[in-house]
N, C-alpha and C positions, 0 to 999 in steps of 0.2 A: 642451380644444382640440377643433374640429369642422372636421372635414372632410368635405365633402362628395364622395364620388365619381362625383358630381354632382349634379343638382336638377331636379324639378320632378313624381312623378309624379301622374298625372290620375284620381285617385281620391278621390271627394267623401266627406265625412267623416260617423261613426256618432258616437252617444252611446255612455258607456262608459270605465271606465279598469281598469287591472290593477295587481296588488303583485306581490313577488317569491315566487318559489315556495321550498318550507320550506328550512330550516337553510343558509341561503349563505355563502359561503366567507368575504366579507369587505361590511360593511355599506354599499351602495350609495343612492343619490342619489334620493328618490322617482319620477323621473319615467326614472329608466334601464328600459328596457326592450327586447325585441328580441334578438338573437344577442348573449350578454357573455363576453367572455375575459378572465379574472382570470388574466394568464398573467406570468413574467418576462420582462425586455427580449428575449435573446435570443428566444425566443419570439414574443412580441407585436411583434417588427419582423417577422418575415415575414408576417405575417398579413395585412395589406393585401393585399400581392402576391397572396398564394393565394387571398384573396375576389373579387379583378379575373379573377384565371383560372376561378374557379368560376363568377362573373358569365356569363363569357363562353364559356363552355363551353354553359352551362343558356340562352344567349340571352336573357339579362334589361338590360336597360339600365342602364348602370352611373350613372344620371340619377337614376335610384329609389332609391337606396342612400344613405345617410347616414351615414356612419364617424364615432365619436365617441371620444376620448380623453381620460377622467376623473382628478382630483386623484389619484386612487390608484391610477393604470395599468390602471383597466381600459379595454379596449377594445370599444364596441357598432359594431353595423352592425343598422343599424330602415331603415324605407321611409320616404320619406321624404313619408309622411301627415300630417296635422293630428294634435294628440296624442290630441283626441277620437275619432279614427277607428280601432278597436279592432276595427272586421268583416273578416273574411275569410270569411265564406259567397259574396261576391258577386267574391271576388276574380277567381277563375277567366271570368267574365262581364266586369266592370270592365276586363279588361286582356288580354281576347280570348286566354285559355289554349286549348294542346289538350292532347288527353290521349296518353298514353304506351301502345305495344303490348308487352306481354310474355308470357312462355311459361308454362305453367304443366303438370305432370304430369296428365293422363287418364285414366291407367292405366299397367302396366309397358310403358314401350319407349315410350307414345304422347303427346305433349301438344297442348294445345289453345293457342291464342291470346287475352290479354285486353287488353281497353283498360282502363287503369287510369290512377287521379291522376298528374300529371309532378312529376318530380323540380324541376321548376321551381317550381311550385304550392308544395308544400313547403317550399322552403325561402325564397318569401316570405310565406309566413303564418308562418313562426318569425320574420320580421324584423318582423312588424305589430307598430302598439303593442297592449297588452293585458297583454302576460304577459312574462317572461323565459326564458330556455333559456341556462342557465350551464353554461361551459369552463372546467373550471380543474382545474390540477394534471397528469395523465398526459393528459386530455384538450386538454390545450392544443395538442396536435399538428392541424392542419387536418385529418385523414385523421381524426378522429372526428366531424365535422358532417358530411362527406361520407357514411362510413359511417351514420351518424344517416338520414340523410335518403333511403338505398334501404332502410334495414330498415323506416323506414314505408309506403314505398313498397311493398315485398314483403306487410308484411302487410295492407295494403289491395287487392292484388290478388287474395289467397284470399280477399276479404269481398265481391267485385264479383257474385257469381253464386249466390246458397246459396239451396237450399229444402230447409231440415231440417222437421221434423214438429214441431208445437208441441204437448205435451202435456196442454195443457187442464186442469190439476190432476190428472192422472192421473200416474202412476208414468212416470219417464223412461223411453226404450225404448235400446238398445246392441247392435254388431255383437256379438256373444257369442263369440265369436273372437278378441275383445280384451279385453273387458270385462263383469265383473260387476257394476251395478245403478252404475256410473261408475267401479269400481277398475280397474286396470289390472293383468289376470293374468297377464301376461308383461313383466315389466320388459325385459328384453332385445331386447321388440319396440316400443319406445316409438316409434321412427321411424315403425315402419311403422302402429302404432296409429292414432297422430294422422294423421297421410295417409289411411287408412282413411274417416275421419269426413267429408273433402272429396270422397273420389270415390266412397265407395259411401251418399252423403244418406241416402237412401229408408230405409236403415238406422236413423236417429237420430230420436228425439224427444226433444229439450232442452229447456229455458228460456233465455231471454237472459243468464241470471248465466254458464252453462254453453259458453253457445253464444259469446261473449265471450270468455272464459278458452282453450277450443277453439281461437279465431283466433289470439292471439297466442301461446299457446304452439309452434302448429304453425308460424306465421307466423315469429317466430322463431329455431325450430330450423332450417327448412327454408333459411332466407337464411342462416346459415351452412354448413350441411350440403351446400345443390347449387347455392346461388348463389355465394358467397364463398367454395366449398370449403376453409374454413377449420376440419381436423377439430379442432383444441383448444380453437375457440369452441366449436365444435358439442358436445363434450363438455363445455366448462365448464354447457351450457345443461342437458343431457342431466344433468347431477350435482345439478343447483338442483332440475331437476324431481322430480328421485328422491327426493332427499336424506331426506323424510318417507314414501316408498313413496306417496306420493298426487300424480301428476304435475300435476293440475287444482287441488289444494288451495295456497292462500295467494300464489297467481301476482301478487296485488295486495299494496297494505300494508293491515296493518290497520285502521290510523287512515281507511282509507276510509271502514268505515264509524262513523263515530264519530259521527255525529247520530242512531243507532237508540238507543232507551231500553236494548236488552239488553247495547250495547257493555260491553265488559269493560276497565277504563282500564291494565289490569296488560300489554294488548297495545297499546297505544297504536304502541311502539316496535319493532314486528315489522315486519320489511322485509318487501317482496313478492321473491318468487322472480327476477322478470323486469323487476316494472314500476315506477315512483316514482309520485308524487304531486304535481304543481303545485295551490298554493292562489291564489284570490284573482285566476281569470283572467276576463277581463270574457265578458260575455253572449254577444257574438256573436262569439267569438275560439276558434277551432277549428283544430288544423293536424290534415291526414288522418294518420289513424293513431292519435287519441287516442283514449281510452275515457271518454266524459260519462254523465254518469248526470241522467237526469229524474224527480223524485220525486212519488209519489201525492201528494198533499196531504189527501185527502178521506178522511175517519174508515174511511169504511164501507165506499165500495169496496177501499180496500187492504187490507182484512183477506181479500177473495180473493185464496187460492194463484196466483200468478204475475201479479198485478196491484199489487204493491205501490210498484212505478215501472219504469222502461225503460232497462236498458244499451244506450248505441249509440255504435258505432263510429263517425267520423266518415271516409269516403270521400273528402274534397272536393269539389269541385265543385258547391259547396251540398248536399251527397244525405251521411246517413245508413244504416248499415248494415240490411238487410231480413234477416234470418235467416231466414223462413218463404216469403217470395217472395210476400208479401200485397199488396205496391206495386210489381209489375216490377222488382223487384231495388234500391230504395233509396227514401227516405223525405226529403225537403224540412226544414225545421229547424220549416215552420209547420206539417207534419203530421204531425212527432212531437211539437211541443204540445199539437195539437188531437188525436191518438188517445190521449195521455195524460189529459185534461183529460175526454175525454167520457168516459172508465169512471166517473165520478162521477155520470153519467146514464143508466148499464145499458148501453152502448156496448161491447160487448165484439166484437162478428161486425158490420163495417161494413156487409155487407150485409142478416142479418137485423136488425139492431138499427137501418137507415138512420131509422125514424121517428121515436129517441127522438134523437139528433142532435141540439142546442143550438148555430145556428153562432155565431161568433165573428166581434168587430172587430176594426179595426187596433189601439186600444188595448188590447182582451184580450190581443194577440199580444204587445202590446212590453210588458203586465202580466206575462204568462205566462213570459218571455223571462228575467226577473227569477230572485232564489233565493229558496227558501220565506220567507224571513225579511222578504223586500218584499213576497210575496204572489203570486212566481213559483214554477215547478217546478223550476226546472233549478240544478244546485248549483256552487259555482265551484270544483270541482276537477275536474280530467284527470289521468287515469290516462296514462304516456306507458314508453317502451320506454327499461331505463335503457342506461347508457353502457357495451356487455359487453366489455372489455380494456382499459376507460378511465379506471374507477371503483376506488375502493379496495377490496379483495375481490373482483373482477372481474375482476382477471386471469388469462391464460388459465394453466390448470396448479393456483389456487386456488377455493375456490367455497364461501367461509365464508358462512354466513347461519345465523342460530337460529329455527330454528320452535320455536314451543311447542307440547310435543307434549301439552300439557292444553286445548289451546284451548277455551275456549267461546264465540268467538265462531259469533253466531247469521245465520243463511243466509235470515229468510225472507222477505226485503225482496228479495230479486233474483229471485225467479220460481223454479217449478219445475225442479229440479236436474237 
């Protein structure tokens, strides 16, 4: 059954299609994608209602939406795009978004103002076609897409303004007041640690693997801690991090990285602390707040420390997270191909290296766009922020997760630590 909660929007279509992201609840229909609630009846009869209020809350036309009701009860809501049309880079542009102002801590007592992605943006790039974002079971409650879609919003607003120190192959550098060479020497001070890293920069010299891991951890704790003042999230958060005494250690799943030669297959099935794993989401299909990974391809330069490929946070509104403030504060989707692509031509400092430069065509770009296995760099998984009181093991009061405390997995495909 399809409902339309109405029709028509005016957003011209991309090449492109997505599968479901791993282990789903219950085996769905190739072409479902978009927001899915695998919920019971009680349940998935309010849900309409509360997607018209949320519609119209966020000011989206409820023209754009496409409510679908499948053989097996589930229930989608996608835009109501061509199925080919899988981009959301160009959303925010296509359908004349603005961006959202929020507060953000400066110091004790002070904060600053940011403009950051809208909570609008957000939550139609989870409706595009490309990829899936499944509800089901405790999440069946409408008040966890909601909550969903400000905790990305939160952590893309600590990613809007960063200039940490890149360390060049050198040895990471850390406030010392918090930390020894990346541990953390006061567990008791985790709040104030990671807050430390956003308002005293000049402090830090990370890598992107580092600099990544840093945003949502804090990003995270922070939107339960002083947005949501929800102290039993904040603490379920605070126990995940702990839990192995290494707050930055295994924040993702393992099986991210599972295309390095040195993967270990005995972790395959290590949760991340914080974040899941979507597979199999198309090219140009970003919602802010993921974490995408673009991978060297070239033998020779990625055997240089912190050039092995590029974590980036995905901002919306077309732009990529800047960790070093090398691009005025965010990076376009075609010039984190092209700064990826040119270290295979000694392209390290845009500005001293501007001579060895190789530009690029349209079809390099929509080559590049691609994942290594077609002869692109960029891989089709997202890292995404899981569901924290929603999930099994996530709720608040419990904070089960097994790290393995023999790990070997190896760290040196994400850049200086």
């Amino acid at each position: 059954m399809v409902t339309m909660i109405a029709a028509g929007l005016p957003v011209p279509a991309c090449a492109g299609e997505g599968r479901e992201p791993d282990a789903p609840a219950t085996q769905l229909r190739d072409d479902a994608d978009g927001l899915l609630f695998d919920c019971p009846e009680p349940q998935r009869a309010a849900l309409p209602v509360a997607m018209a209020s949320y519609l119209r809350e966020l000011g989206i036309d409820r023209s754009w939406v496409v409510q679908t009701q499948y053989p097996d009860g589930t229930l989608s809501f996608r835009l109501d795009t061509a199925p080919s049309d899988t981009d959301t880079l160009t959303l925010a542009r296509r359908l004349h978004l603005h961006e959202e102002r929020v507060t953000l801590p400066r110091s004790e007592r002070r904060y600053r103002f940011v403009s950051t992605v809208s909570r609008k943006e957000i939550l139609l790039a989870l409706m595009q076609h490309g990829r899936q974002t499944r509800f089901s079971g405790a999440a069946c409650d409408f008040v966890a897409l909601r909550e969903h879609v400000a905790l990305r919003q939160s952590v893309v607003s600590w990613v809007e303004e960063l200039d940490w120190t890149w360390p060049e192959g050198q040895r990471a550098q850390w406030n010392p007041s918090y930390w020894t060479h990346g541990v953390l020497t006061q567990p008791g001070r985790l709040d104030d640690a990671l807050l430390d890293a956003f308002i005293h920069q000049h402090r830090y010299a990370i890598g992107c693997y580092t600099a990544a891991k840093l945003s949502f951890a804090h990003g995270i704790l922070d939107f339960y801690r002083r947005i949501r003042k929800e102290p039993a999230k904040a603490e379920l958060i605070r126990d995940r991090l702990l839990r192995d005494s290494n707050p930055l250690g295994e924040i993702e799943p393992a099986a991210t990285w599972d295309f390095e030669p040195e993967f270990e297959p005995v972790n395959r099935d290590q949760p991340g602390k914080l974040l899941g794993i979507e597979r199999g989401v198309a090219h140009r299909n970003f919602v802010p707040g993921d974490w995408a990974y673009l991978l060297n391809t070239d033998p020779v330069s990625s055997r240089k420390t912190g050039y092995e490929g590029s974590n980036a946070i995905y901002l919306g509104r077309g732009r990529f997270a800047d960790f070093y403030d090398d691009h005025k504060h965010g990076y376009s989707y075609r010039e984190k191909l092209d700064e990826v692509y040119q270290w295979r031509h000694g392209v390290f400092n845009r500005s001293r290296d501007a001579a060895l430069v190789k530009p690029l065509s349209e079809a390099d770009y929509e080559r590049l766009s691609e994942t290594p296995e077609q002869g692109g760099l960029l891989l089709d998984i997202r890292l995404t922020p899981l569901l924290f009181g929603f999930q099994p093991g996530l709720e608040t009061g419990t904070s089960e997760i097994s790290i393995s405390a023999d790990s070997t997995l190896q760290r040196s495909h994400v850049g200086t630590d």
